[in-house]
C-alpha positions as CSV (number, residue, x, y, z in Angstrom):
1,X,0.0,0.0,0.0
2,X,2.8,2.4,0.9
3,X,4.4,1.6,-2.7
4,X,1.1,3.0,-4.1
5,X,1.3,6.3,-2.0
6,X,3.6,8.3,-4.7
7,X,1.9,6.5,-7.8
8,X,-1.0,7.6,-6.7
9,X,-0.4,11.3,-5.8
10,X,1.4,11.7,-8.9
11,X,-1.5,10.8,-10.8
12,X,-3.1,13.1,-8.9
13,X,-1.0,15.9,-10.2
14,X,-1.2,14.6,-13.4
15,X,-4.7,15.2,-13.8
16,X,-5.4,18.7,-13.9
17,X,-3.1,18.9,-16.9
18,X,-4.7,15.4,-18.8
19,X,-8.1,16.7,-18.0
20,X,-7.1,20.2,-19.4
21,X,-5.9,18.6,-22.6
22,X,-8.8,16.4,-23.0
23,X,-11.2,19.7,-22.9
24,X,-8.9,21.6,-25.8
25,X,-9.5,23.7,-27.2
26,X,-12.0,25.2,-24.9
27,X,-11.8,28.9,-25.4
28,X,-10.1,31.6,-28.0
29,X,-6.5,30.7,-28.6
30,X,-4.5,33.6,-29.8
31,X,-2.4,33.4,-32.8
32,X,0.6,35.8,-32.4
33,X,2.6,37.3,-34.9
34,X,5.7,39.2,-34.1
35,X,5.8,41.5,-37.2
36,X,3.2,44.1,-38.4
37,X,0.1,43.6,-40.7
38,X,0.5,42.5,-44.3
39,X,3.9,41.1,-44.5
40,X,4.4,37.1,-45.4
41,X,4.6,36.2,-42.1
42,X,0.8,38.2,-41.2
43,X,-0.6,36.6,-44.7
44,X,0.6,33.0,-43.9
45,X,-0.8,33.3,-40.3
46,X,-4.2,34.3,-41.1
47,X,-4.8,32.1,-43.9
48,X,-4.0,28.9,-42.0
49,X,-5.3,30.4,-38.7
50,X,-8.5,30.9,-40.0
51,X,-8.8,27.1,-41.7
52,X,-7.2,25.9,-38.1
53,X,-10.3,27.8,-36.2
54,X,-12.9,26.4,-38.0
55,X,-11.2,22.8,-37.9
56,X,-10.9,23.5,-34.0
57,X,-13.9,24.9,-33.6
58,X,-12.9,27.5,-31.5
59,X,-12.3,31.4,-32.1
60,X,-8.1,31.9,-33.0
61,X,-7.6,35.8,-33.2
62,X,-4.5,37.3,-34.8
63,X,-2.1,39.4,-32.4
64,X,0.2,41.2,-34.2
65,X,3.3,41.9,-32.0
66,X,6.0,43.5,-34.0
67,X,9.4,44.9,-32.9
68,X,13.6,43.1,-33.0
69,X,12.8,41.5,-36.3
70,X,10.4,39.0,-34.4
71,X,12.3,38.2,-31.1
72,X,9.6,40.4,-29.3
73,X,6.6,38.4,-30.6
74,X,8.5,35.1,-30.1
75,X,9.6,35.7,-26.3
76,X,5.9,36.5,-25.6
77,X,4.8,33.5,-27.0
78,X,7.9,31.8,-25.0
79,X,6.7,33.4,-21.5
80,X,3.3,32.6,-22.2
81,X,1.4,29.4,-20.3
82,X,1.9,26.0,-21.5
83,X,-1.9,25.5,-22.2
84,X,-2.4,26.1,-26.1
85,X,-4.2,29.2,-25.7
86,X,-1.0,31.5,-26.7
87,X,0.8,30.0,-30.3
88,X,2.8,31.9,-32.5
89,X,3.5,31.4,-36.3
90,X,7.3,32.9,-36.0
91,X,10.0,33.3,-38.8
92,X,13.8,31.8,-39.3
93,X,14.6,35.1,-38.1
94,X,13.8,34.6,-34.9
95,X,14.0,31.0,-34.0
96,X,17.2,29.9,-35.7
97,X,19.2,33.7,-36.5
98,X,18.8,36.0,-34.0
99,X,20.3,33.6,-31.1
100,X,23.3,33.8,-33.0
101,X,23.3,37.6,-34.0
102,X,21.9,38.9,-30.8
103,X,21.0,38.3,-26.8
104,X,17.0,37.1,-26.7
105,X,15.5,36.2,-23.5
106,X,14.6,33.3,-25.2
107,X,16.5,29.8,-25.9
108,X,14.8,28.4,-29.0
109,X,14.8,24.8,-28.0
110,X,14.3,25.0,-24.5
111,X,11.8,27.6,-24.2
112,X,9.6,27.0,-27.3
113,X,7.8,24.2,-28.4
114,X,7.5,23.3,-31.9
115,X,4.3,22.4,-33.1
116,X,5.1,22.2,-37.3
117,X,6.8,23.9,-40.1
118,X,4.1,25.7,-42.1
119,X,5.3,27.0,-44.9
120,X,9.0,27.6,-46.9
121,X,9.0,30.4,-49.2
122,X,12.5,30.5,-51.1
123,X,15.0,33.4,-51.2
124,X,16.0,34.5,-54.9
125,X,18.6,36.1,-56.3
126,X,18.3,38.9,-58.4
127,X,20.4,41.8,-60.0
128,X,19.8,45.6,-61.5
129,X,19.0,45.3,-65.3
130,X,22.6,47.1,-65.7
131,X,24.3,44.7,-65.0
132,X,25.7,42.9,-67.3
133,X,25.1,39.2,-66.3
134,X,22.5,37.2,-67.1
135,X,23.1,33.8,-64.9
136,X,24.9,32.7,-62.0
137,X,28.4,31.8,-63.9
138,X,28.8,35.1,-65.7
139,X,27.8,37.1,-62.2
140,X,30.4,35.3,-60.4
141,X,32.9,35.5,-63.0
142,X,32.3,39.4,-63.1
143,X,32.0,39.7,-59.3
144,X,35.8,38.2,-59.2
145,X,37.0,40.6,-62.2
146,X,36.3,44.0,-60.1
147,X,36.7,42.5,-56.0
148,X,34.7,44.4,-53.5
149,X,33.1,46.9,-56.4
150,X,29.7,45.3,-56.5
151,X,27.0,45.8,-53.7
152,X,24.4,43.6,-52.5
153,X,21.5,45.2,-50.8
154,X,19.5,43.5,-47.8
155,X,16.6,44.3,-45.7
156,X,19.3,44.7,-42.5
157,X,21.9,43.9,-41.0
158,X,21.6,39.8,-39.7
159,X,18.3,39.7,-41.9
160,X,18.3,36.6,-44.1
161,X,18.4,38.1,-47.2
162,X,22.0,39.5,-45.5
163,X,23.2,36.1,-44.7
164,X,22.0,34.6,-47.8
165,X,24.0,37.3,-49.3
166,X,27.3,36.3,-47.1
167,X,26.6,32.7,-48.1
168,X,26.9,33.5,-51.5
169,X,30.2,35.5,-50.8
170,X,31.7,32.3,-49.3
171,X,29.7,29.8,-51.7
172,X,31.1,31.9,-54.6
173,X,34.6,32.9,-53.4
174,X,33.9,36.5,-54.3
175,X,34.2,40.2,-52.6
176,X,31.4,41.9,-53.0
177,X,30.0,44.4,-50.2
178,X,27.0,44.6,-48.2
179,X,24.7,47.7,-48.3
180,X,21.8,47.2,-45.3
181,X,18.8,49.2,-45.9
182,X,15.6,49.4,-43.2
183,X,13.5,47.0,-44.9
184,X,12.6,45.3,-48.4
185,X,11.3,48.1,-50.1
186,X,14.1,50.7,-50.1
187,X,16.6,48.1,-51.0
188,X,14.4,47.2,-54.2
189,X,13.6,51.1,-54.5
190,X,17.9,51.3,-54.6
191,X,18.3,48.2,-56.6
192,X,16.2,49.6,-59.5
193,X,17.8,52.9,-59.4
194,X,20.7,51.0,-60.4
195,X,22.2,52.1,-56.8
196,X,23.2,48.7,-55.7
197,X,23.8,45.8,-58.1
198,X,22.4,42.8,-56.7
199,X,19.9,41.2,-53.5
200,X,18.6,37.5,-52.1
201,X,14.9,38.5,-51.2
202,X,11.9,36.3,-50.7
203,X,10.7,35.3,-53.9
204,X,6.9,37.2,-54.0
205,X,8.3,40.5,-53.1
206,X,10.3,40.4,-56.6
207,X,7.9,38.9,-58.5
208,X,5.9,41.7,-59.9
209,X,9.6,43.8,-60.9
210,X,10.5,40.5,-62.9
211,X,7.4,39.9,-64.7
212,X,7.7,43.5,-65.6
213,X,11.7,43.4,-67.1
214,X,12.4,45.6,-64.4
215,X,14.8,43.3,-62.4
216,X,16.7,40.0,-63.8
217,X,16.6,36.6,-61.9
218,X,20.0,34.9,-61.4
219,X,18.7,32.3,-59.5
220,X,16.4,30.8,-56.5
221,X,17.4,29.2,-53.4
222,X,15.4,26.4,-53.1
223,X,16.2,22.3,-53.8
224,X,13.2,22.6,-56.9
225,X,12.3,25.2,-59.2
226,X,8.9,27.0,-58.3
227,X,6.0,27.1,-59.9
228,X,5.6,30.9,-59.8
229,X,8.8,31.2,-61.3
230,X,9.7,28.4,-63.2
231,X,12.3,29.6,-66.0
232,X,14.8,30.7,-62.9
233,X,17.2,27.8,-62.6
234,X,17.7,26.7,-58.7
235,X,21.2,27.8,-57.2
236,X,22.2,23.6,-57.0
237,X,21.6,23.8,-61.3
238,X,23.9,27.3,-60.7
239,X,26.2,25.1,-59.9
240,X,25.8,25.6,-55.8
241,X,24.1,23.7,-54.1
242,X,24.8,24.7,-50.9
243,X,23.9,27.8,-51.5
244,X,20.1,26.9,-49.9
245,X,18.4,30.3,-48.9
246,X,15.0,29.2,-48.0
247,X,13.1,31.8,-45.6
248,X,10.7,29.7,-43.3
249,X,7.2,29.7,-40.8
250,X,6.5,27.4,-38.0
251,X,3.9,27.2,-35.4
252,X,5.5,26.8,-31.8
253,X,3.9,27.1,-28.6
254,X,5.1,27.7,-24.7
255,X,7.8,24.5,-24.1
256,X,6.3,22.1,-21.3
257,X,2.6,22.6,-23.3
258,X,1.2,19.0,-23.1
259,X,1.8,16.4,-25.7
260,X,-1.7,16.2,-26.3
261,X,-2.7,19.8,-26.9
262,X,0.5,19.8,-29.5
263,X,-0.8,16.6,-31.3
264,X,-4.2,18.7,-31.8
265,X,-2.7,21.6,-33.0
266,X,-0.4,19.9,-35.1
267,X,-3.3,18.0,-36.2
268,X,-5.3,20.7,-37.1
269,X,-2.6,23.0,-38.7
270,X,-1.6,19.5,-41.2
271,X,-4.9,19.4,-42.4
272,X,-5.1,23.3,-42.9
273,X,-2.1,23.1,-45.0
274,X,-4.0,20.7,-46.9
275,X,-7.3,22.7,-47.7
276,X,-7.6,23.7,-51.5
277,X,-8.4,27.5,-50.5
278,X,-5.4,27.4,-48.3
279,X,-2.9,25.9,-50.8
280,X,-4.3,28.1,-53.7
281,X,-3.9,31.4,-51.3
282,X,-0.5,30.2,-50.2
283,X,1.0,29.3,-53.4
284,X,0.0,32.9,-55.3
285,X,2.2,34.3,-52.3
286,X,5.0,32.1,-53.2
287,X,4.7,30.3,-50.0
288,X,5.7,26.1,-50.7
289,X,3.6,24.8,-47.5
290,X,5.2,21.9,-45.6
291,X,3.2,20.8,-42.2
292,X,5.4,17.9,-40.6
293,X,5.7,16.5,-36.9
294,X,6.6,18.6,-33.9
295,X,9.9,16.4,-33.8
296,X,11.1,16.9,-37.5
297,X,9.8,20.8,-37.1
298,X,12.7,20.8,-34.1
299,X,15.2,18.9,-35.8
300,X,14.7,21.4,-38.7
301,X,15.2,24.4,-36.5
302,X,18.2,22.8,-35.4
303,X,19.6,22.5,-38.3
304,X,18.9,26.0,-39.9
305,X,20.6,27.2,-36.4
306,X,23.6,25.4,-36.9
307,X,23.8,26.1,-40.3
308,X,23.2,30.2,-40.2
309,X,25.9,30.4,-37.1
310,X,28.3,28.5,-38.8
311,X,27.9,31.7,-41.5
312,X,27.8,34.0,-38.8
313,X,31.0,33.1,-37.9
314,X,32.6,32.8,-41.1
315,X,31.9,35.9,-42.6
316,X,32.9,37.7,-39.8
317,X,29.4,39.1,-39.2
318,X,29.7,41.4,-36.3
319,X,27.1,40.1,-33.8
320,X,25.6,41.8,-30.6
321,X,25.9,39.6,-27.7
């Protein structure tokens, strides 16, 4: 009988949180997104959040939490309690580059749960229509005739489009030099003023300067050609494959949020992803859904971490620790 005693009152504590689980979702979950309305990561959110609510059958309202290129929405969804109510649909930025560019309050893996990857949505190369190269070889080939005299533009400093940009300089073994602008739009403003010569940016916000001749794909940084784009060769048909620049949404929750709940989310985000609207809406914005286990979703995370520090590092980019 005293054997029982601690079997017992642990399944006693046990309870609250199975029976909490059991009831989920119960009331209004809250969907955060740490940057402002509009952007990919806002679009992607609300399309699947909306499919999600009425799988759940439950109210998921969009918070928009902007500020430190998403750290500030993701430490809010990493303080918040472990019950489901409080997920987050959160970029590479934040889960797998910031750690390594900055000090966050947060530690990715032990203070977030990952619930799945929701969507890729491919970085692409492009340059100014003055330049004179019209694929990866002849870029590279006039990047090394004139070192350090061509710029690439990025959306900031430790933005992906900036390390995609280092990747390329040590991918390529060129010298070319990195002009940080305050956003996407006044490096593309820059880039068709012929002010800067080249930038990796997520594939829909250069979509509508291609199709109109005003800026010239090199390549895209993802393992297949994409159907929105499908006469730009991949950077592995450039000749570099390792040059992968894929820019990336997952759904995480609070970490110690129980199994259960994340197998319903999960769940319930999979077969979102899988909805005909969904896909349709997703695809026009470039967006290549994905929607895999919490466990693969970690392991990916992982590996984008290791992967970006180890670029960090080589480049030399200065970091703020």
């Amino acid at each position: 009988m005293k054997a029982l005693k601690p079997l017992l009152i642990a399944v006693a504590l046990l309870c609250p949180a199975a029976a909490m689980a059991q009831d989920y979702p119960n009331k209004t979950i809250r969907l955060i997104v740490p940057f402002l309305p509009g952007g990919p990561n806002d679009i992607i959110a609300r399309v699947v959040g909306k499919r999600m609510s009425e799988i759940l059958k439950q109210t998921i309202i969009i918070d928009n939490r902007a500020g430190q290129g998403g750290v500030l929405g993701t430490d809010i969804v990493a303080k918040s309690a472990p019950d489901g109510y409080t997920i987050g649909i959160v970029s590479a930025g934040a889960l797998a580059i910031s750690p390594s560019m900055e000090k966050v309050a947060y530690d990715t893996l032990k203070d977030l749960q990952p619930i799945t990857l929701v969507a890729k949505v491919p970085e692409m190369l492009v340059v100014a229509t003055s330049v004179p190269a019209h694929n990866m070889k002849e870029l590279v080939a006039l990047a090394k005739s004139q070192p350090g005299k061509l710029n690439f533009a990025s959306s900031g400093p430790g933005s992906l489009p900036h390390l995609a940009g280092e990747l390329f300089k040590l991918t390529a073994k060129i010298d070319i030099t990195h002009v940080p602008y305050r956003g996407a739009a006044p490096a593309i403003n820059d880039l068709l003023g012929q002010q800067v010569q080249m930038v990796f940016l997520d594939l829909p916000i250069l979509l509508p300067q291609i199709k109109a001749g005003k800026l010239r794909p090199i390549a895209v940084g993802a393992p297949q050609r994409v159907p929105s784009a499908p006469d730009v060769p991949t950077t592995a048909e450039a000749g570099m494959p390792s040059l992968q620049t894929e820019n990336w949404y997952g759904m995480v929750a609070a970490a110690k949020t129980p199994p259960q709940i994340v197998a319903t989310l999960n769940k319930a985000a999979v077969e979102a992803m899988k909805d005909p609207e969904v896909v349709s809406k997703l695809s026009s914005q470039g967006a290549i859904l994905v929607g895999d286990t919490p466990e693969q979703f970690k392991a990916y995370i992982a590996s984008e971490t290791k992967k970006w520090a180890a670029v960090i590092k080589d480049a030399g980019v200065p970091v703020q620790k």
